[in-house]
C-alpha positions as a printed Julia matrix, in Angstrom:
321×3 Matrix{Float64}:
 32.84    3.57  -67.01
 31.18    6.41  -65.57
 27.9     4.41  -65.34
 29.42    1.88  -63.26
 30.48    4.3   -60.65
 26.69    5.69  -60.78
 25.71    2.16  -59.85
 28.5     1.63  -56.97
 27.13    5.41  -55.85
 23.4     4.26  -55.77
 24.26    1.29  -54.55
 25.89    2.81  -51.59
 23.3     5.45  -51.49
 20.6     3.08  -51.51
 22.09    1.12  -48.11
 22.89    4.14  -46.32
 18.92    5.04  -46.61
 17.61    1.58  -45.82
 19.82    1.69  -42.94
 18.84    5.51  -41.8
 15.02    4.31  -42.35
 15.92    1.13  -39.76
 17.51    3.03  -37.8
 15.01    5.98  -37.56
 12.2     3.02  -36.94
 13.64    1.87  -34.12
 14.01    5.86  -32.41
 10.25    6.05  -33.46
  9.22    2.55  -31.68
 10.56    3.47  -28.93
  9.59    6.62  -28.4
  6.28    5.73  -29.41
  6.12    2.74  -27.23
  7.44    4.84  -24.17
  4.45    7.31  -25.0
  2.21    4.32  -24.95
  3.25    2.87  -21.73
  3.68    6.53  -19.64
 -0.58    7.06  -21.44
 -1.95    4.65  -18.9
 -0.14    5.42  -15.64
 -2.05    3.58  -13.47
 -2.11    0.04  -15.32
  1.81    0.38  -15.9
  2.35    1.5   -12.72
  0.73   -1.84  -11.08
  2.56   -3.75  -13.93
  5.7    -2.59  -12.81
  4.99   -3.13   -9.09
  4.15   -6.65   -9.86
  7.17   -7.19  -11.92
  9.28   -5.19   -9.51
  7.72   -7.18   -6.36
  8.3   -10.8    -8.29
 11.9    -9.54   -8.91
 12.53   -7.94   -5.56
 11.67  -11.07   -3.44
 14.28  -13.37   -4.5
 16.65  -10.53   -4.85
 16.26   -9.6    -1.15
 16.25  -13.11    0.07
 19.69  -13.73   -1.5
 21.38  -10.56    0.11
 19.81  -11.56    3.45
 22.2   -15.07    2.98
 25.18  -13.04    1.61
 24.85  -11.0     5.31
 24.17  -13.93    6.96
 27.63  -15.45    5.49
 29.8   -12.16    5.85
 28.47  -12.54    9.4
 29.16  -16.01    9.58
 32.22  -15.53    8.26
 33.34  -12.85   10.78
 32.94  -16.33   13.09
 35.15  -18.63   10.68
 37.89  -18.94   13.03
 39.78  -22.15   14.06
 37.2   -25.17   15.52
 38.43  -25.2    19.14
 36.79  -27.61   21.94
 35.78  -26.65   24.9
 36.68  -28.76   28.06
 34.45  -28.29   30.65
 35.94  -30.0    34.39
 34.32  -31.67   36.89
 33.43  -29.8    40.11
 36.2   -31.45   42.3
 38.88  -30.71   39.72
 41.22  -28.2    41.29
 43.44  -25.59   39.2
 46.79  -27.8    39.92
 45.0   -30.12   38.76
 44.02  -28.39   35.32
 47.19  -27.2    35.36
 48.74  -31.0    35.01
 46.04  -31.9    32.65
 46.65  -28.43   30.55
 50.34  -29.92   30.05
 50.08  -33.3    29.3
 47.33  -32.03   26.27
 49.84  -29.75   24.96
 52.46  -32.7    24.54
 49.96  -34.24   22.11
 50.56  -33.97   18.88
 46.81  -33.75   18.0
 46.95  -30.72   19.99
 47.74  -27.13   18.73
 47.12  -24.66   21.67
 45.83  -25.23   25.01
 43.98  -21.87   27.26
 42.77  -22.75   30.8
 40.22  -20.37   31.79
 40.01  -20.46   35.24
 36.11  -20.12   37.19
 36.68  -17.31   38.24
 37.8   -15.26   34.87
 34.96  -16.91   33.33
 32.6   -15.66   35.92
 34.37  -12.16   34.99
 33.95  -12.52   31.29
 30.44  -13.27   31.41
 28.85  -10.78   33.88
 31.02   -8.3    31.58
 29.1    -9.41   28.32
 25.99  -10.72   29.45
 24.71   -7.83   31.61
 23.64   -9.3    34.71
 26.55   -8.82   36.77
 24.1    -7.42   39.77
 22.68  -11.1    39.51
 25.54  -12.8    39.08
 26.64  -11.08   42.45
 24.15  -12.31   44.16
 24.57  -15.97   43.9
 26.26  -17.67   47.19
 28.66  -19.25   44.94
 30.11  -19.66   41.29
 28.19  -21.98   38.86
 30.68  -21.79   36.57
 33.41  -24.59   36.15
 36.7   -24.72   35.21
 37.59  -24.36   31.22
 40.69  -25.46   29.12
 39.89  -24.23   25.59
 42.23  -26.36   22.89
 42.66  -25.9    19.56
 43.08  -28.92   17.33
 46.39  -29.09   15.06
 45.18  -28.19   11.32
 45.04  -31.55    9.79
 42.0   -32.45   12.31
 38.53  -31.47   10.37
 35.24  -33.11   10.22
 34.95  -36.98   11.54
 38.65  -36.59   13.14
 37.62  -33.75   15.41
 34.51  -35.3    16.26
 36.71  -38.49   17.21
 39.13  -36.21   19.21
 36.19  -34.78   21.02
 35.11  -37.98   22.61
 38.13  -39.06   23.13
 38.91  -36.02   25.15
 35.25  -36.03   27.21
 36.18  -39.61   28.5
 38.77  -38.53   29.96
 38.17  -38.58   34.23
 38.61  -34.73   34.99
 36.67  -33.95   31.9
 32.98  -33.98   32.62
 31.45  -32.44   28.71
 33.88  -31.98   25.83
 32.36  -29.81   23.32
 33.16  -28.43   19.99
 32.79  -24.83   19.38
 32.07  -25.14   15.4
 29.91  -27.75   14.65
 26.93  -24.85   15.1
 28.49  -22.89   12.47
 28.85  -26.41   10.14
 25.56  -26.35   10.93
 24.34  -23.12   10.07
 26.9   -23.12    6.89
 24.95  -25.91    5.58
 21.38  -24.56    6.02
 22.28  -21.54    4.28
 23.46  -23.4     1.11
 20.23  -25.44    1.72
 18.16  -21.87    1.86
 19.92  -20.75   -1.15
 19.53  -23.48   -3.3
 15.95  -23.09   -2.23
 15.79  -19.36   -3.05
 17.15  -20.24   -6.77
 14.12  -22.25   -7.2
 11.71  -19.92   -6.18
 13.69  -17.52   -8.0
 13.48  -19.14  -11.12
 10.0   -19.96  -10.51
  9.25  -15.7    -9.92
 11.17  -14.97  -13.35
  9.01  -17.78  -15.06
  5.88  -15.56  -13.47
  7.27  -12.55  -14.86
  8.14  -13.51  -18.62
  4.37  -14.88  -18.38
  3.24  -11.28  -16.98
  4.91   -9.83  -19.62
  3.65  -11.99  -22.46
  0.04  -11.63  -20.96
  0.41   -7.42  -21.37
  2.24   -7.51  -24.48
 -0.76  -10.33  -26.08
 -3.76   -7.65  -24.99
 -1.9    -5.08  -26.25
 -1.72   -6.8   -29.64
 -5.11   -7.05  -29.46
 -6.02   -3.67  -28.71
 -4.2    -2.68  -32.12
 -5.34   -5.66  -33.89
 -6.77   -3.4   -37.02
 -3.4    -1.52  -36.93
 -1.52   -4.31  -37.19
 -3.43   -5.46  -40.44
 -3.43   -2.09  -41.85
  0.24   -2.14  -41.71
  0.52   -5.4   -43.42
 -2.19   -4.61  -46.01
  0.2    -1.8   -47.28
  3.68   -4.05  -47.08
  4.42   -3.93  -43.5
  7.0    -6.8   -42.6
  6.68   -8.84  -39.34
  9.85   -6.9   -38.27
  8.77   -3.63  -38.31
  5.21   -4.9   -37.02
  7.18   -6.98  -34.42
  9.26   -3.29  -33.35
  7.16   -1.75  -31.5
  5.83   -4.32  -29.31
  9.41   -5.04  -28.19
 10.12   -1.67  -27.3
  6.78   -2.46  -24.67
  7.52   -5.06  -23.29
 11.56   -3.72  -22.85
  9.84   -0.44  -21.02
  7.68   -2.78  -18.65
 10.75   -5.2   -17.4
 12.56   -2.11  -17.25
 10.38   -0.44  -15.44
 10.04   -3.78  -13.01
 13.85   -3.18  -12.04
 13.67   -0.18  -11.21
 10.5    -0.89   -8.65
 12.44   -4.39   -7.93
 15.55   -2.06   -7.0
 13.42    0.47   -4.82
 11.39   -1.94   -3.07
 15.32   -3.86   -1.7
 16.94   -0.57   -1.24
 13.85    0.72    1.02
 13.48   -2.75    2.74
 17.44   -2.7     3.61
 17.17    0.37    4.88
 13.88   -0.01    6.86
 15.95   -2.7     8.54
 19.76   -1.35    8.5
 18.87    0.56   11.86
 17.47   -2.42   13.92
 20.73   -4.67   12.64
 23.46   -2.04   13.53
 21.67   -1.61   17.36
 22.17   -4.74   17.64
 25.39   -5.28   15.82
 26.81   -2.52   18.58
 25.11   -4.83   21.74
 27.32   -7.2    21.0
 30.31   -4.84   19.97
 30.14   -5.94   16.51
 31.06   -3.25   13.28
 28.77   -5.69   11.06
 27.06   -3.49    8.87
 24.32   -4.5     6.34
 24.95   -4.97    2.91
 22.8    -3.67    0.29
 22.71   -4.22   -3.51
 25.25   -1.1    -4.39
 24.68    0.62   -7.83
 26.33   -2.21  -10.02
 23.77   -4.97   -8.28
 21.17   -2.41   -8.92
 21.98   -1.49  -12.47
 21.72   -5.41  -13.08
 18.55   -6.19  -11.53
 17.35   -3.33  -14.21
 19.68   -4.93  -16.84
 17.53   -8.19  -16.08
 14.47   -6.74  -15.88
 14.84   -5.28  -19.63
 16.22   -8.92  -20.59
 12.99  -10.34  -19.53
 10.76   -7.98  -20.83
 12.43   -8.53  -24.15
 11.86  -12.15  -23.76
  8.43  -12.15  -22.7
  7.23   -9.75  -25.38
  9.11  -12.05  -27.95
  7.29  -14.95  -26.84
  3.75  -13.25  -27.32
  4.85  -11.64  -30.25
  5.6   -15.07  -31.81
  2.67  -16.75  -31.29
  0.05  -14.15  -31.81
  1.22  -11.79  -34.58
  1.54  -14.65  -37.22
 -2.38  -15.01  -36.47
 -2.97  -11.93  -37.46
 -3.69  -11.2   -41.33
 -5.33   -9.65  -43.67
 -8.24  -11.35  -45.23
């Protein structure tokens, strides 16, 4: 009996060290491969910069469409159409025609904006009210801004909108939110696009990283068999190299986040003066610390990966002879 529990107890004993060993391995490969990479500043800095630049680009492209669509969504209001009236058409006249378009039932709302507020409203906004003063006589024609009932979207309102401009005070019937259909569909055109290239950049830098991570193998080529001459596994051969190529995509975020953060704010001045010309509170968006804490998470990830990949191929080539 009591030799059995000497067995359970070195058998316990025995797992608790292999595991302390692994464990104590991994503290030393990284350490050690941390050492390695900080040796050579200059080499891993410009390996970080290019990881950090292929990283940043799509990165930065994709918050520039999430401002564009807070922006554009700031605009997302009902689709009205404009009515623009002939020349002759008096404001009785608008008036009549102002009534008989709310009695439709395709019709939510009607405004009439007469020529002269709209002369008002746009020497307020535009600037040049000392030119606009100047001219002999008002350019601008009488408006009736309607907004369609809810159930009119896409081929409908186009259909209500020339139905509307043949009528014979109307002389241009236009609607307000086809530009913004527009521009809605461009972005998801750019960032459909910017996946691509994205995908393309993170193919680059697993390729970058399996590049360093092979000459490094190389440079410790004689270590390598030295290790497996006196039992070495591939694991623990494997270990270290990891560790690298985990420092370098590491490293890459962190350049990746410092290269947005510095480009948003180079810009985040130019955007609010103009944000406050037109009396907008738009602000620009940046990455925040969780976006930033996962472009480093995903920098890591791909170092990892990259590392693995060069690991795989060219370590099995290596033995000793």
């Amino acid at each position: 009996m009591s030799g059995r529990r000497e067995g359970a107890s070195q058998s316990r004993a025995e797992f608790r060290d292999v595991y302390n060993a692994w464990l104590r391995h991994h503290r030393l490969s990284a350490a050690d491969s941390l050492f390695r990479v900080l040796d050579n500043p200059v080499s891993s800095a410009l390996t970080w910069l290019v990881i950090g630049i292929a990283l940043a680009l799509p990165v930065g492209l994709n918050i520039a469409l999430d401002n564009v669509g807070q922006l554009s969504g700031n605009w997302d209001s009902p689709a009205q159409i404009s009515l623009f009236l002939r020349d002759g058409v008096s404001v009785e006249t608008a008036g009549e025609l102002q009534s008989r378009l709310e009695q439709r039932d395709e019709v939510a709302a009607t405004r009439f904006i007469s020529r002269e507020q709209a002369l008002e409203e746009f020497s307020a906004l535009s600037g040049f009210a000392d030119v606009l003063a100047s001219l002999e006589q008002n350019p601008l024609p009488n408006l009736i801004l309607l907004t369609p009932a809810g159930q009119y979207q896409g081929g409908s309102l186009a259909s209500l909108r020339e139905e509307l401009e043949a009528l014979p005070d109307v002389a241009e019937a236009v609607l307000d939110m086809e530009w913004l259909q527009r521009l809605n569909s461009l972005m998801e055109l750019t960032r459909r696009g910017v996946l691509a290239v994205g995908g393309l950049l993170v193919l680059g830098v697993v390729l970058i990283l399996g590049n360093t991570i092979r000459l490094a193998i190389e440079s410790r080529r004689d270590e390598i068999v030295i290790v497996k001459l006196v039992g070495g596994s591939n694991a623990f051969v494997r270990r270290p190299f990891l560790y690298t190529g985990l420092w370098y995509g590491v490293g890459g975020g962190v350049f990746a986040a410092t290269l947005v953060a510095i480009s948003l704010w180079f810009l985040a001045g130019p955007v609010g003066e103009l944000a406050e010309l037109y009396q907008s509170s738009f602000q620009l968006g940046g990455l925040g610390v969780m976006g930033a804490l996962n472009l480093v998470i995903l920098g890591g990830l791909l170092g990892l990966a990259g590392s693995w990949l060069a690991v795989a191929r060219h370590l099995a080539a290596i033995e000793p002879r």
